[in-house]
PDB file with one MODEL, atoms N, CA, C and O in Angstrom:
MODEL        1
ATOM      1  N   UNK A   1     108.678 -88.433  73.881  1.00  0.00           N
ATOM      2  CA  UNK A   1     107.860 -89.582  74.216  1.00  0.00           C
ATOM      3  C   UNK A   1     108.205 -90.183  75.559  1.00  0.00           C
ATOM      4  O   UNK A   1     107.287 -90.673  76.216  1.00  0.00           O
ATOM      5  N   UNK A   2     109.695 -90.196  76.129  1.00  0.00           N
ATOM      6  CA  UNK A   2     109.861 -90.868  77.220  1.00  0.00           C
ATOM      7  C   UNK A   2     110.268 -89.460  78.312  1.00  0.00           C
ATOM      8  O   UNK A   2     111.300 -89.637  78.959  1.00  0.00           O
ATOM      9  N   UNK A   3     109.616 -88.256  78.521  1.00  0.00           N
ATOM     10  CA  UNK A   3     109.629 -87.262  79.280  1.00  0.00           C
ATOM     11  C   UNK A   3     108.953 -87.788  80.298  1.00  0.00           C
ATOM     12  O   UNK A   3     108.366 -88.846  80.072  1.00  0.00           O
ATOM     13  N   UNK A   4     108.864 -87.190  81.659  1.00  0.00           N
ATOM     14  CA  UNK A   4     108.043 -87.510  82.614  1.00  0.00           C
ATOM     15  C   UNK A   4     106.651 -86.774  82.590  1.00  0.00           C
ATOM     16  O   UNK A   4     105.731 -87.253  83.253  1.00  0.00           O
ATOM     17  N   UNK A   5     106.486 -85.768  81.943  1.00  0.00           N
ATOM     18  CA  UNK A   5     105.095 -85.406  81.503  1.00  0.00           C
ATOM     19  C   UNK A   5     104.301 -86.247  80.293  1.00  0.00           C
ATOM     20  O   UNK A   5     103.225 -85.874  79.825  1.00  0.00           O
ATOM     21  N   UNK A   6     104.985 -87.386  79.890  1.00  0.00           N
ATOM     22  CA  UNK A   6     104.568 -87.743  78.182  1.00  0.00           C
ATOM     23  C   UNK A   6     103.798 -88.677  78.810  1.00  0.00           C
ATOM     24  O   UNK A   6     104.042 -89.128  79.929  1.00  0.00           O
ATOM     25  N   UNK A   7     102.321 -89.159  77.705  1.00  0.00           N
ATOM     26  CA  UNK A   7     101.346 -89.736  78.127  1.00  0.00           C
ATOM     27  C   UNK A   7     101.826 -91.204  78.409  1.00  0.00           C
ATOM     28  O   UNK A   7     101.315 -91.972  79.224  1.00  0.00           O
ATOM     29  N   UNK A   8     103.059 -91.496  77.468  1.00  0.00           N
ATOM     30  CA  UNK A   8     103.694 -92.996  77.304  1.00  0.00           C
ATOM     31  C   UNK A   8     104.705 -93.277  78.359  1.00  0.00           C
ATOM     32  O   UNK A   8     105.453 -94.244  78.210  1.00  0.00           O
ATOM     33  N   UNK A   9     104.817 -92.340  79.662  1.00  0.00           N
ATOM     34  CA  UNK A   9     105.957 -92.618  80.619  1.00  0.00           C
ATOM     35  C   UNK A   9     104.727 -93.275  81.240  1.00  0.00           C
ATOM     36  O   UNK A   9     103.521 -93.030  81.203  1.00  0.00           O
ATOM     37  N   UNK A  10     105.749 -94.517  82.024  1.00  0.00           N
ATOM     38  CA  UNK A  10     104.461 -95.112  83.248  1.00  0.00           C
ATOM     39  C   UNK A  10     104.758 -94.261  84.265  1.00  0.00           C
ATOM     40  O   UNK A  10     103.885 -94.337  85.129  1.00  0.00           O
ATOM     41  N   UNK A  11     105.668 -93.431  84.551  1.00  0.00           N
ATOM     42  CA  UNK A  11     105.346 -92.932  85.755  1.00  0.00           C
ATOM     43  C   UNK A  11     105.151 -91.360  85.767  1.00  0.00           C
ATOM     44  O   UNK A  11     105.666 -90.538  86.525  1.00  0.00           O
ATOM     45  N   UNK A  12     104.274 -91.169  84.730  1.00  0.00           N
ATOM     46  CA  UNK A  12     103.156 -90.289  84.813  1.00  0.00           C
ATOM     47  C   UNK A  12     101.923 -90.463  85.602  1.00  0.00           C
ATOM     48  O   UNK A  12     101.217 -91.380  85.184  1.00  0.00           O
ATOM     49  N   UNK A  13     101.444 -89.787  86.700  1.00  0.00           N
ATOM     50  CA  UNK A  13     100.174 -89.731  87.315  1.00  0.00           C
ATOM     51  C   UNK A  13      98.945 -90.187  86.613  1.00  0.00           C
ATOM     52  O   UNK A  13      98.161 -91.128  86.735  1.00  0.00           O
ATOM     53  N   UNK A  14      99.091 -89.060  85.758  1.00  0.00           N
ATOM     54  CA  UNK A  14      98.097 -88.372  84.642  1.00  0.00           C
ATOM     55  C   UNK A  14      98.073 -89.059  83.449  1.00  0.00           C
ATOM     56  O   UNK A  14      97.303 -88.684  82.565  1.00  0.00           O
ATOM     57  N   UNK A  15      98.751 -89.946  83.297  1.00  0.00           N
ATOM     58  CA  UNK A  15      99.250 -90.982  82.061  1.00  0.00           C
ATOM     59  C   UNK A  15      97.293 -91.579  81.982  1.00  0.00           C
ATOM     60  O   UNK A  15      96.587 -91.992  82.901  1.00  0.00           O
ATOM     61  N   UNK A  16      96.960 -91.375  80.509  1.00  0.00           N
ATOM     62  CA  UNK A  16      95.838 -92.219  80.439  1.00  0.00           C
ATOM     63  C   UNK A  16      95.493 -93.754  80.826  1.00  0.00           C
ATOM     64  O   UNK A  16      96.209 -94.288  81.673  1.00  0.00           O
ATOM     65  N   UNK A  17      94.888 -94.172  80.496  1.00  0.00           N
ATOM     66  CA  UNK A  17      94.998 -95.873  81.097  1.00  0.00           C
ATOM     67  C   UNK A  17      95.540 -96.893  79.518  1.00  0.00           C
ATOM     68  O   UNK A  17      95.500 -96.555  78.335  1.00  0.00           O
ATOM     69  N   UNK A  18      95.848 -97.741  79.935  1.00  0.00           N
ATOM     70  CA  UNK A  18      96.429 -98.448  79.047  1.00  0.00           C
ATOM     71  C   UNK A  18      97.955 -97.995  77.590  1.00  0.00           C
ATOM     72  O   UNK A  18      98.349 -98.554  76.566  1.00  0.00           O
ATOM     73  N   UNK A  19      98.351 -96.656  78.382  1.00  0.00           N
ATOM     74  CA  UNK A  19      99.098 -95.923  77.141  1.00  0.00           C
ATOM     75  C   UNK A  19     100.608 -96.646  77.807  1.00  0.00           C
ATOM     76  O   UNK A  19     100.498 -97.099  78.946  1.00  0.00           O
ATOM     77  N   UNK A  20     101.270 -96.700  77.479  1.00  0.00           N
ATOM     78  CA  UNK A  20     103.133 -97.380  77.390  1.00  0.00           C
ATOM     79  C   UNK A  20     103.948 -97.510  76.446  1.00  0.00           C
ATOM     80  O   UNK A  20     103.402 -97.692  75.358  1.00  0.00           O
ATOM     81  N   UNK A  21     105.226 -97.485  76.441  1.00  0.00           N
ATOM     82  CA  UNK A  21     106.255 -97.046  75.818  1.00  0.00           C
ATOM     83  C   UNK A  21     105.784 -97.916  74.284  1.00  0.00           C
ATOM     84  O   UNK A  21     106.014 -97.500  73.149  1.00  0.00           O
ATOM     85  N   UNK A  22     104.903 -99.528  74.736  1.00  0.00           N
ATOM     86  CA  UNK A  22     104.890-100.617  73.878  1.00  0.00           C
ATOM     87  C   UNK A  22     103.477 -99.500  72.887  1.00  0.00           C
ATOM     88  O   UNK A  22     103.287 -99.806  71.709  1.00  0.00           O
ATOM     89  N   UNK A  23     102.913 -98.700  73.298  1.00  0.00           N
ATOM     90  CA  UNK A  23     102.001 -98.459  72.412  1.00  0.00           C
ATOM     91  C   UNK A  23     102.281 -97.135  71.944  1.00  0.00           C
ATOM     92  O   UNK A  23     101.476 -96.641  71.154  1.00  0.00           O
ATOM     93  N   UNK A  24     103.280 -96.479  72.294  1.00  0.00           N
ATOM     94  CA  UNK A  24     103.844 -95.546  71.594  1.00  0.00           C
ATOM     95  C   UNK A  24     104.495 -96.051  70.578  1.00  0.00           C
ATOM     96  O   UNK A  24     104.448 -95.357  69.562  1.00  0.00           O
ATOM     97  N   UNK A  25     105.207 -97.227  70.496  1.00  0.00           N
ATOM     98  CA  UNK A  25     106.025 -97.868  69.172  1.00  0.00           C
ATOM     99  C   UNK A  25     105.026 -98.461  67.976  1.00  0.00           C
ATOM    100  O   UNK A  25     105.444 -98.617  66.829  1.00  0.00           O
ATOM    101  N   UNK A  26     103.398 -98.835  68.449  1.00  0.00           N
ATOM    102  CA  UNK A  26     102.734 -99.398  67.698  1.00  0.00           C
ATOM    103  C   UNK A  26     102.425 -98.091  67.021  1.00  0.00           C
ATOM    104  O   UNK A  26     102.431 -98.139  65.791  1.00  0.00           O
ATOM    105  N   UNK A  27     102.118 -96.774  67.658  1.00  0.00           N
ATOM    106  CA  UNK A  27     101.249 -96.062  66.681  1.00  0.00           C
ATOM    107  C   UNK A  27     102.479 -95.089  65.613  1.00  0.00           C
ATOM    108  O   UNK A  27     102.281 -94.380  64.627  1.00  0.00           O
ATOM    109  N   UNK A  28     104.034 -95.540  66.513  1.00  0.00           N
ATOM    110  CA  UNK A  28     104.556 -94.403  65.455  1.00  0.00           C
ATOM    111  C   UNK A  28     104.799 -95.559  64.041  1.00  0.00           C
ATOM    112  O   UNK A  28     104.925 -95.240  62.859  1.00  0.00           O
ATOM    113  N   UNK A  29     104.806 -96.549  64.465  1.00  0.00           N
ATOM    114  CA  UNK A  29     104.765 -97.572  63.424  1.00  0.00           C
ATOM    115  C   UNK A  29     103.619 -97.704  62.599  1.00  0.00           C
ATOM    116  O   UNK A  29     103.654 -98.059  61.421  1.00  0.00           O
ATOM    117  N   UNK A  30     102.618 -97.415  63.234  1.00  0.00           N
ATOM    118  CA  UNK A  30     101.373 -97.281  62.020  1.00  0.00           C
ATOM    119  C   UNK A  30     101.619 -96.299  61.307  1.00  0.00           C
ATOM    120  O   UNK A  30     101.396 -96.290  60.096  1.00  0.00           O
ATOM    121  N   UNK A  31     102.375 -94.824  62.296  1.00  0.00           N
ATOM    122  CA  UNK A  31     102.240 -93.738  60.985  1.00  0.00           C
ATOM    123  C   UNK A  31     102.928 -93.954  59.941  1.00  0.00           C
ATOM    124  O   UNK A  31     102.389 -94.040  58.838  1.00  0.00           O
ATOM    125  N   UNK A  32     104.447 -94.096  60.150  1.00  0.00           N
ATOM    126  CA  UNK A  32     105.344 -94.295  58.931  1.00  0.00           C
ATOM    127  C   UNK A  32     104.739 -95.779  58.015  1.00  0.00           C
ATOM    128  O   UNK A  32     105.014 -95.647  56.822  1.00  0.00           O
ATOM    129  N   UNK A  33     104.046 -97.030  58.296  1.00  0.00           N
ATOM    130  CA  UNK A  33     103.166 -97.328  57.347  1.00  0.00           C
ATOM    131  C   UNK A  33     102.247 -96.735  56.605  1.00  0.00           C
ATOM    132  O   UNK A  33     102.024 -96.937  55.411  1.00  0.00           O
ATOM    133  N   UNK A  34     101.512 -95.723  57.595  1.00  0.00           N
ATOM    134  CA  UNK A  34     100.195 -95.103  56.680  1.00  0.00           C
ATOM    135  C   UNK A  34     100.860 -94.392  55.604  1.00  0.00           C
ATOM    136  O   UNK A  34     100.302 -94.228  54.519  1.00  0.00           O
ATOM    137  N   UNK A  35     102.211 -93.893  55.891  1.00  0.00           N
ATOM    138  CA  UNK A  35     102.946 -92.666  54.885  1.00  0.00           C
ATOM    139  C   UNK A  35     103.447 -93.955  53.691  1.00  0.00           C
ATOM    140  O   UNK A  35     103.403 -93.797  52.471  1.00  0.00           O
ATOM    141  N   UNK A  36     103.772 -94.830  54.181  1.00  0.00           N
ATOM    142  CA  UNK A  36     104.392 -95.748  53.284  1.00  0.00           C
ATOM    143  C   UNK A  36     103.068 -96.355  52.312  1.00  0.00           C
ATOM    144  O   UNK A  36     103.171 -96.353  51.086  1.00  0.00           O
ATOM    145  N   UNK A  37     102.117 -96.747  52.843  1.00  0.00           N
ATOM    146  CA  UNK A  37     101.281 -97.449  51.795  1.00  0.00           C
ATOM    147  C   UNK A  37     100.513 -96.098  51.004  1.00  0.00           C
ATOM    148  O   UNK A  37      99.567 -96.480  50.316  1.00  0.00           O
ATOM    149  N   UNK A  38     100.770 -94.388  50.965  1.00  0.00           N
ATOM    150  CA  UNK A  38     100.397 -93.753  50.643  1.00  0.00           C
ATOM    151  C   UNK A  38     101.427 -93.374  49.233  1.00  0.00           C
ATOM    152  O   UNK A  38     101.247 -92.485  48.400  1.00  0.00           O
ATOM    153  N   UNK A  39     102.232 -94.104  49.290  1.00  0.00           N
ATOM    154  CA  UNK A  39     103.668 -93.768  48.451  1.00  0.00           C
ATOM    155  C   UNK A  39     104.409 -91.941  48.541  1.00  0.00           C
ATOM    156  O   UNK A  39     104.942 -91.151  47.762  1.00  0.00           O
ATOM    157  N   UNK A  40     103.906 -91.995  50.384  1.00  0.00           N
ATOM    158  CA  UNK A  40     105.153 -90.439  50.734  1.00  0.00           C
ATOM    159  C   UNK A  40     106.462 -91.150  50.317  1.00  0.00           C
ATOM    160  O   UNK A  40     106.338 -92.375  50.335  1.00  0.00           O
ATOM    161  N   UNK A  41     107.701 -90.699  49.941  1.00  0.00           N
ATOM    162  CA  UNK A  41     108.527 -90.955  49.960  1.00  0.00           C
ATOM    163  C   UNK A  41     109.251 -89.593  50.207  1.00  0.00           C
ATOM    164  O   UNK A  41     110.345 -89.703  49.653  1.00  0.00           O
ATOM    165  N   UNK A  42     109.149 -88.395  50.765  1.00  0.00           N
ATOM    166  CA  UNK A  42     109.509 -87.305  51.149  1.00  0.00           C
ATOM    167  C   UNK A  42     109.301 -86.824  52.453  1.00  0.00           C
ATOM    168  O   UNK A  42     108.964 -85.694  52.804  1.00  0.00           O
ATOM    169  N   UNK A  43     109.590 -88.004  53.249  1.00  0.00           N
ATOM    170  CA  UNK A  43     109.508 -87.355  54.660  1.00  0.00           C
ATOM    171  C   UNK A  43     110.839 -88.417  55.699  1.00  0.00           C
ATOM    172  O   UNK A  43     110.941 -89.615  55.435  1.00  0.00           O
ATOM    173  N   UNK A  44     111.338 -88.062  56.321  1.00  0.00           N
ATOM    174  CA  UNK A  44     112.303 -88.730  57.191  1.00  0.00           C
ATOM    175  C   UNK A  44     111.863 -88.900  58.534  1.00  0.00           C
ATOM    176  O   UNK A  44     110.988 -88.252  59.108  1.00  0.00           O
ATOM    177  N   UNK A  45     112.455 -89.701  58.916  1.00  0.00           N
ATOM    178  CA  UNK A  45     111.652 -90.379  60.348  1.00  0.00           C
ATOM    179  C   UNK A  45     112.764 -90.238  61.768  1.00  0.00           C
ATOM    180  O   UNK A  45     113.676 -91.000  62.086  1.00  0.00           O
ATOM    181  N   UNK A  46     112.411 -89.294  62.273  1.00  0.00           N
ATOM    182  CA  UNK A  46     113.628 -88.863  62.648  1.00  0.00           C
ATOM    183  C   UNK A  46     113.175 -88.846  64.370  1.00  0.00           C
ATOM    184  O   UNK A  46     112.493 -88.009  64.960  1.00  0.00           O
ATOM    185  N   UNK A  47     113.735 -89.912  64.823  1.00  0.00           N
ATOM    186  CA  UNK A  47     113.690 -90.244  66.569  1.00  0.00           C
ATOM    187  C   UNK A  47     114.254 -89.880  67.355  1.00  0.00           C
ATOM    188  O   UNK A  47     115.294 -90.539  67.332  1.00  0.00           O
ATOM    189  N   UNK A  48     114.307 -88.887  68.491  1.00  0.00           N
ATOM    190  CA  UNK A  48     115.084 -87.777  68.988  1.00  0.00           C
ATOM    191  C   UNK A  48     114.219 -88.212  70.838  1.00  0.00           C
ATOM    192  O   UNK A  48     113.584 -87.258  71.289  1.00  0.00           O
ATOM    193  N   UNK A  49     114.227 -89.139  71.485  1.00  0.00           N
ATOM    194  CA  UNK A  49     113.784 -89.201  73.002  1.00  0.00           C
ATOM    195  C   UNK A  49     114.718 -88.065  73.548  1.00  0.00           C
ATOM    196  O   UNK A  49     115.592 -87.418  72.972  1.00  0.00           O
ATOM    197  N   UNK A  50     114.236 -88.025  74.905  1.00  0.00           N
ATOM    198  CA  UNK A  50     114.488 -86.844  75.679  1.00  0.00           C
ATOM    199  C   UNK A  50     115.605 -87.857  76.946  1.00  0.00           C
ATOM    200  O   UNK A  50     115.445 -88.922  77.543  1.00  0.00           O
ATOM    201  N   UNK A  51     116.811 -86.732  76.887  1.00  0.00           N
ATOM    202  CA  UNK A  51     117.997 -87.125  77.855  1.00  0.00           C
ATOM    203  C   UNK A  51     118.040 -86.311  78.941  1.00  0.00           C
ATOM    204  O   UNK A  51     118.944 -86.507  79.753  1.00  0.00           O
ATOM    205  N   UNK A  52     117.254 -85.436  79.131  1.00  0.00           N
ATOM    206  CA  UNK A  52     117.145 -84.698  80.407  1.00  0.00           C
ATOM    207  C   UNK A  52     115.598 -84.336  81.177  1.00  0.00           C
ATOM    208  O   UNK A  52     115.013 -83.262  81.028  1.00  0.00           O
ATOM    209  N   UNK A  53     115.031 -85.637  82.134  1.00  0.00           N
ATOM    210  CA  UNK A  53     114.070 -85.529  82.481  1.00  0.00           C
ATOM    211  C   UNK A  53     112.752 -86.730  81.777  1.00  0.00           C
ATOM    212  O   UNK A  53     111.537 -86.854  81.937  1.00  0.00           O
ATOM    213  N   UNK A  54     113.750 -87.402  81.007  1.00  0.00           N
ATOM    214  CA  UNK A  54     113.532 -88.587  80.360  1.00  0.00           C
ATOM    215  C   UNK A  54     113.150 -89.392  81.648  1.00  0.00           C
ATOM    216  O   UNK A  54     113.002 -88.787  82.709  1.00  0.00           O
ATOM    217  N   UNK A  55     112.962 -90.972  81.557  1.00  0.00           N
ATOM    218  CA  UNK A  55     112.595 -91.899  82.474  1.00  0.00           C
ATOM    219  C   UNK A  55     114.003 -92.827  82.118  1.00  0.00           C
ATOM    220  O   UNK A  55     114.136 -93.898  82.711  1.00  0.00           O
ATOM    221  N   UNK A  56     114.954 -92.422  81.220  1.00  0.00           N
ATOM    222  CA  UNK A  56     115.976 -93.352  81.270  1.00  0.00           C
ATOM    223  C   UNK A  56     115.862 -94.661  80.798  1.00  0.00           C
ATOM    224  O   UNK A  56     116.847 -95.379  80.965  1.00  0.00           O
ATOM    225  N   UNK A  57     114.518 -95.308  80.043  1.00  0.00           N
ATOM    226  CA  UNK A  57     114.289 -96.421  79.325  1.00  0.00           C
ATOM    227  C   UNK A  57     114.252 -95.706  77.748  1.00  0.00           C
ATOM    228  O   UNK A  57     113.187 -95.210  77.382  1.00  0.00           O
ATOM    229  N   UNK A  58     114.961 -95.685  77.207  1.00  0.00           N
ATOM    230  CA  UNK A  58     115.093 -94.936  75.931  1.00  0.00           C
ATOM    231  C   UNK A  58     114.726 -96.187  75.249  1.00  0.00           C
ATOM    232  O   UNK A  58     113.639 -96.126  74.675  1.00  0.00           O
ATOM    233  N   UNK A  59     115.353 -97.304  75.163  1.00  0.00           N
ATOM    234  CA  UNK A  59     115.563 -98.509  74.021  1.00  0.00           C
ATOM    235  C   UNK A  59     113.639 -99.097  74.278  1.00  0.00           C
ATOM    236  O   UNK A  59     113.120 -99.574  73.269  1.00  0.00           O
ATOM    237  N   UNK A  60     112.769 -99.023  75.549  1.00  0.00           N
ATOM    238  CA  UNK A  60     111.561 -99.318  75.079  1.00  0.00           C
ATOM    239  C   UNK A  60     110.827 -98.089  73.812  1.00  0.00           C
ATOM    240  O   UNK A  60     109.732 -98.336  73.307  1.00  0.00           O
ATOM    241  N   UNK A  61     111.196 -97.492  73.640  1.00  0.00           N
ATOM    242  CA  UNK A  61     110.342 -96.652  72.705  1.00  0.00           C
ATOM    243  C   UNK A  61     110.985 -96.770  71.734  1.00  0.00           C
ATOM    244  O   UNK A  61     110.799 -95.857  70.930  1.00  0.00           O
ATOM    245  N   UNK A  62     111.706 -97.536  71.427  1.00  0.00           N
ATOM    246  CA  UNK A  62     112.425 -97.078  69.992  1.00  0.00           C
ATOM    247  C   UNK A  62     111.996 -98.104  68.524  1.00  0.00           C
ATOM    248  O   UNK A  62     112.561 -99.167  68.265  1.00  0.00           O
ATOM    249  N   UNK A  63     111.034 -97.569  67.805  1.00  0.00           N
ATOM    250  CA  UNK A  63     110.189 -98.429  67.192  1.00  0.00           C
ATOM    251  C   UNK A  63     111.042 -99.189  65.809  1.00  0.00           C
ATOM    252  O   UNK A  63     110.481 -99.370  64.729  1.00  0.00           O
ATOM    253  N   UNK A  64     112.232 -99.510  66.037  1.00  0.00           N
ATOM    254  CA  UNK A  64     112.889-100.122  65.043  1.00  0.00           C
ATOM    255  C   UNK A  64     113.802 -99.715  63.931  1.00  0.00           C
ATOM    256  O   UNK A  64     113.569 -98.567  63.551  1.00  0.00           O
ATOM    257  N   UNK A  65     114.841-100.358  63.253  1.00  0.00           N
ATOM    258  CA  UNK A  65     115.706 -99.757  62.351  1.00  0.00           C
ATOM    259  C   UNK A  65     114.653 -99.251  61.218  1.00  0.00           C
ATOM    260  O   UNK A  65     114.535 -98.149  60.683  1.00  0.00           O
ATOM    261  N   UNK A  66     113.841-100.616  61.033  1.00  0.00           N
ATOM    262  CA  UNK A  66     113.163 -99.777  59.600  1.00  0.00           C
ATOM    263  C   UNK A  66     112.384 -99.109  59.568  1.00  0.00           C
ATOM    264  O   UNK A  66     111.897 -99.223  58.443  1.00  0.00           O
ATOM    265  N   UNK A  67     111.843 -98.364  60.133  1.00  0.00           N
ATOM    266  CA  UNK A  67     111.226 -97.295  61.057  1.00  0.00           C
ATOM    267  C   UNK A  67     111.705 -95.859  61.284  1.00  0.00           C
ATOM    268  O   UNK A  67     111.035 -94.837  61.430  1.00  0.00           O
ATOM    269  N   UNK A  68     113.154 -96.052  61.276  1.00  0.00           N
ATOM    270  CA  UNK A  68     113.616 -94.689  61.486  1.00  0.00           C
ATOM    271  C   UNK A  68     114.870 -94.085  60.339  1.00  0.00           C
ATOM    272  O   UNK A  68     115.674 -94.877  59.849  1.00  0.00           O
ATOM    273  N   UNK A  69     114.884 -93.370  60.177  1.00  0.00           N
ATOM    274  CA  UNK A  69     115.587 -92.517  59.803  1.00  0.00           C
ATOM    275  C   UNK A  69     117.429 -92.157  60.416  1.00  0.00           C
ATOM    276  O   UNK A  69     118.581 -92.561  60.255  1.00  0.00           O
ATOM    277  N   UNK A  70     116.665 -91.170  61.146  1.00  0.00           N
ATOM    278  CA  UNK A  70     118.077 -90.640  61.915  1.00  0.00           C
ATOM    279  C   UNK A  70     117.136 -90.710  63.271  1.00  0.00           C
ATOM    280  O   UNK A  70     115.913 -90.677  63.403  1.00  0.00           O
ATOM    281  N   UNK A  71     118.295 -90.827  64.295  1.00  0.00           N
ATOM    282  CA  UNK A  71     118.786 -90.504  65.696  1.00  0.00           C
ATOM    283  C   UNK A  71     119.045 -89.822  66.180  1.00  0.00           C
ATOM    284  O   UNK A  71     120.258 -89.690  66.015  1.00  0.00           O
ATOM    285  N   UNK A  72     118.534 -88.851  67.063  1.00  0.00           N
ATOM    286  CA  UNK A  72     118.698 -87.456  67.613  1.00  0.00           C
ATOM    287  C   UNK A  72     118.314 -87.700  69.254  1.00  0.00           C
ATOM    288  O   UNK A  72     117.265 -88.236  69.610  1.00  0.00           O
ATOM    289  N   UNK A  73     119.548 -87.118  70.349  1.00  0.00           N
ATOM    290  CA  UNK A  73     118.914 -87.019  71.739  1.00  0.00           C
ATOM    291  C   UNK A  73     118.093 -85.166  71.629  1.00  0.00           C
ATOM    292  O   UNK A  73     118.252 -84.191  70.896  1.00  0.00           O
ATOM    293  N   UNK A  74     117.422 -85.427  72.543  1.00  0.00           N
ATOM    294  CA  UNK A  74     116.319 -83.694  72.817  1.00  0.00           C
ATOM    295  C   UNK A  74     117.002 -83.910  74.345  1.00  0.00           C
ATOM    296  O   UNK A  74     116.655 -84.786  75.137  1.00  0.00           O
ATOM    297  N   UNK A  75     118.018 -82.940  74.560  1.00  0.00           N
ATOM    298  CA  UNK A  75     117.819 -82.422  76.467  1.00  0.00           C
ATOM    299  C   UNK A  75     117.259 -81.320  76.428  1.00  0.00           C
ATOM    300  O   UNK A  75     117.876 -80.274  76.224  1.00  0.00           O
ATOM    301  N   UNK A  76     116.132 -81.383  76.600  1.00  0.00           N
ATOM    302  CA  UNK A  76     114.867 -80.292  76.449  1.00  0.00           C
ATOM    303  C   UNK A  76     115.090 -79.277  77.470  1.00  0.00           C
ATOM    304  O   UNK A  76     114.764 -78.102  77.298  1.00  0.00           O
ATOM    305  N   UNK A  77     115.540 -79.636  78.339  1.00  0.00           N
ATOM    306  CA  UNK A  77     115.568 -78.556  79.686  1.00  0.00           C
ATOM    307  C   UNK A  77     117.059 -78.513  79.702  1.00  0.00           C
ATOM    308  O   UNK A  77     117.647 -77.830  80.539  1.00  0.00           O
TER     309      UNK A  77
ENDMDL
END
């Protein structure tokens, strides 16, 4: 989510209009609600931003304790 190709970095070119780290946290937060008011209880929420080639604002995307699961860095490259 916070790669320099990801639609939610602002300093993507190509970044759609109005997309940011703040609306990447709203929609992963809608999903794990939609799973929650569905009564999933078999899935883990597992947040892994990118440490190599990242934008280095990790803590804006991070959509909350109750929200996640586990913690994982991705150095993708």
């Amino acid at each position: 989510m916070n790669g320099s190709w990801s639609d939610w970095n602002p300093d993507n070119s190509a970044q759609p209009a109005g997309e940011t780290p703040a609306t990447y946290v709203a929609m992963w937060q809608h999903v794990v609600n939609y799973f929650r008011s569905a009564g999933v209880t078999n899935v883990k929420w597992v947040w892994a931003p990118n440490v190599d080639g990242g934008d280095g604002s990790m803590a804006a995307y991070y959509p909350g304790d109750s929200y996640v699961d586990y913690v994982g860095l991705d150095g993708y490259n």
